[in-house]
N, C-alpha and C positions, 0 to 999 in steps of 0.2 A: 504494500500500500504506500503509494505519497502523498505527499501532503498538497494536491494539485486541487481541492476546492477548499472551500469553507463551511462550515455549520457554527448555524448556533445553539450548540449543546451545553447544557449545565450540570455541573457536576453535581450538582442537587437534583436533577429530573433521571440520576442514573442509579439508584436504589444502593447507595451504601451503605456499608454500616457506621454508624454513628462514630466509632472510634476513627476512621478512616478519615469522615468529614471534617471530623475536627483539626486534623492536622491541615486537612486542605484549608480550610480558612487560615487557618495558622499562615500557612501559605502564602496566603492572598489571593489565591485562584477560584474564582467565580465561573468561568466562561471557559471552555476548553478550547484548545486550537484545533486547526485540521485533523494532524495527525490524529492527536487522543480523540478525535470526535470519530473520526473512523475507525481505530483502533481498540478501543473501550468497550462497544457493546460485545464484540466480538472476545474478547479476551474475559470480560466479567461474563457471559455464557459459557467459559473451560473450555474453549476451543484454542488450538494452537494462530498465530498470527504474526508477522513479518511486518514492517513499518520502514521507509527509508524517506527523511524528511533532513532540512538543511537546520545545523547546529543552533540551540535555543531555540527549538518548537516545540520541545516538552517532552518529548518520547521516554525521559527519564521517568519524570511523573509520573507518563503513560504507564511504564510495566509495575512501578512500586505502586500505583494505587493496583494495578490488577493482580498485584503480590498479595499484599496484604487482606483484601477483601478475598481471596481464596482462601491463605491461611485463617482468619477467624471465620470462614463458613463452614470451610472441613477441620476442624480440630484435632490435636494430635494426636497420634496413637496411644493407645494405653502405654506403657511400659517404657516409654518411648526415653531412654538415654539422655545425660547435659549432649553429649557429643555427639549427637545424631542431628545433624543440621537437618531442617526443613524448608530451608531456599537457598539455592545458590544464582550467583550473581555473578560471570565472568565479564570483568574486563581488557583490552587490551594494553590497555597502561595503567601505571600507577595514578595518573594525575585523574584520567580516567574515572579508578577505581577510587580514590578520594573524592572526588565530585560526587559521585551516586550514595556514598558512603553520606556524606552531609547534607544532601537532599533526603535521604531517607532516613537519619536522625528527627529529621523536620516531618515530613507526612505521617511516618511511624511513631511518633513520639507519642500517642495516645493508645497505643495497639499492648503495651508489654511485652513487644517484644526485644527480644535482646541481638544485639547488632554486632554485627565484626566486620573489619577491612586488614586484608594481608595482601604483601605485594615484595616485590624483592631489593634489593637494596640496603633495608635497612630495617632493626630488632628483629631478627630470625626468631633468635630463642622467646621473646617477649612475645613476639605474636603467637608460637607456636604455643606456649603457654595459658594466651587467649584462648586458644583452639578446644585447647583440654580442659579448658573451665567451662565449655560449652557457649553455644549463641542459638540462637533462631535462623539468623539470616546471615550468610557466610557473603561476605563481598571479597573478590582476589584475583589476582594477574594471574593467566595460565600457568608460567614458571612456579611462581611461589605453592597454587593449589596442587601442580601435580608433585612438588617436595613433598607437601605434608597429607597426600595422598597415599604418597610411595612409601610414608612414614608410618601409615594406618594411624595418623594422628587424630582423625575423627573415623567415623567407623565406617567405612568406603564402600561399604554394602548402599548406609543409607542416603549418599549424599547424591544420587538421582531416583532412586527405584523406589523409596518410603512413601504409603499413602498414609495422607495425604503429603505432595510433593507440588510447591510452585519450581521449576525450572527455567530459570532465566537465562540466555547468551545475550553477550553486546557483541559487536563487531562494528570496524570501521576500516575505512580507508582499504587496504590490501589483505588485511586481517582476518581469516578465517577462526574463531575460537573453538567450536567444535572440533577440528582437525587436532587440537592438541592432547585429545584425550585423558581431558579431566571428567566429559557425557559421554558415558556409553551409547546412550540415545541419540541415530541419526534421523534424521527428517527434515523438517522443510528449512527449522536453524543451520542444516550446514550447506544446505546450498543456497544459502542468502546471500551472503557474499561472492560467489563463485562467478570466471571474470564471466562478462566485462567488471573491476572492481564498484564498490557502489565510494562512491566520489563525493558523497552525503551521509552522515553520521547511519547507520543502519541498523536496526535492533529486529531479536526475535524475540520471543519466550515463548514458555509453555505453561499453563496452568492446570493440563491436564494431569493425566498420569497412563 
């Protein structure tokens, strides 16, 4: 999907739940842009969906509101582990993955749920220490997730396969994330990118399972 018309959608007329809303006002966002106007029914109905729209039209919003309104409709499993994440988030960069990290402090911040950003460079052990303290939503650069993948530093069974499971990829520029082999799950996320490259910020995810 691109962001080639407009609507006027509100985030109010799309059935959230009240923890979800509250960060969006938090937010400031009233009025949805293209993308998430096209993106959003589709993605809050647990259908998979693909988006390629130019940088600051919100597609971040777009998949963290359709994260979080998944995780509080399907709840978690019984028994369910601190280190058994229940969304993952790949980024292609760290700066990236800090950006979505601090947007989703903001929208999430009324949900409970517990957040993390890893990425490589810099506190290996610190982060990986995060890891084994447990989060909700795992945000991380290919490199650093498949370290502490290979590490079985979270429990690598459930960090795509768990129901319920939101599964997130970013991808940009030349960037295929899928390909790195942190989702076992291939589909329509890993041939989003595939060339021609997409030349405009391009996001997939999955809500399903």
């Amino acid at each position: 999907m691109t962001d080639s018309r407009s609507d006027s959608v509100t985030f109010a007329s799309l059935g959230l739940k009240p923890e979800v809303m509250e960060g969006i006002r938090e937010a400031g966002f009233v009025t949805c842009t293209p993308i998430q106007a096209q993106t959003l029914p589709i993605a809050l109905a647990g259908r998979d969906v693909a988006g390629q729209a130019q940088t600051g039209t919100g597609k971040t919003a777009a998949f963290l509101v359709a994260l979080y309104q998944a995780l509080l409709t399907r709840p978690a499993a019984p028994g369910r582990s601190a280190t058994s994440i229940r969304a993952l988030v790949v980024a292609p960069t760290r700066e990236l993955a800090v950006q979505i990290h601090r947007d989703a402090l903001v929208l999430g911040a009324h949900t409970g749920f517990r957040h993390l950003v890893v990425f490589g460079g810099i506190d290996y052990e610190k982060q990986r220490q995060q890891l084994l303290d447990g989060c909700d939503v795992l945000i991380g650069t290919p490199g650093r997730l498949i370290d502490y993948f290979k590490q079985h530093v979270s429990r690598p069974r459930y960090w795509c396969s768990m129901r319920p499971t939101a599964c997130l990829i970013w991808a940009s520029s030349l960037i295929s994330v899928t390909s790195c082999g942190v989702c076992p799950r291939r589909g329509a996320a890993s041939q989003c990118c595939s060339p021609p490259p997409c030349r405009t910020g391009c996001s997939s995810w999955r809500t399903s399972t």
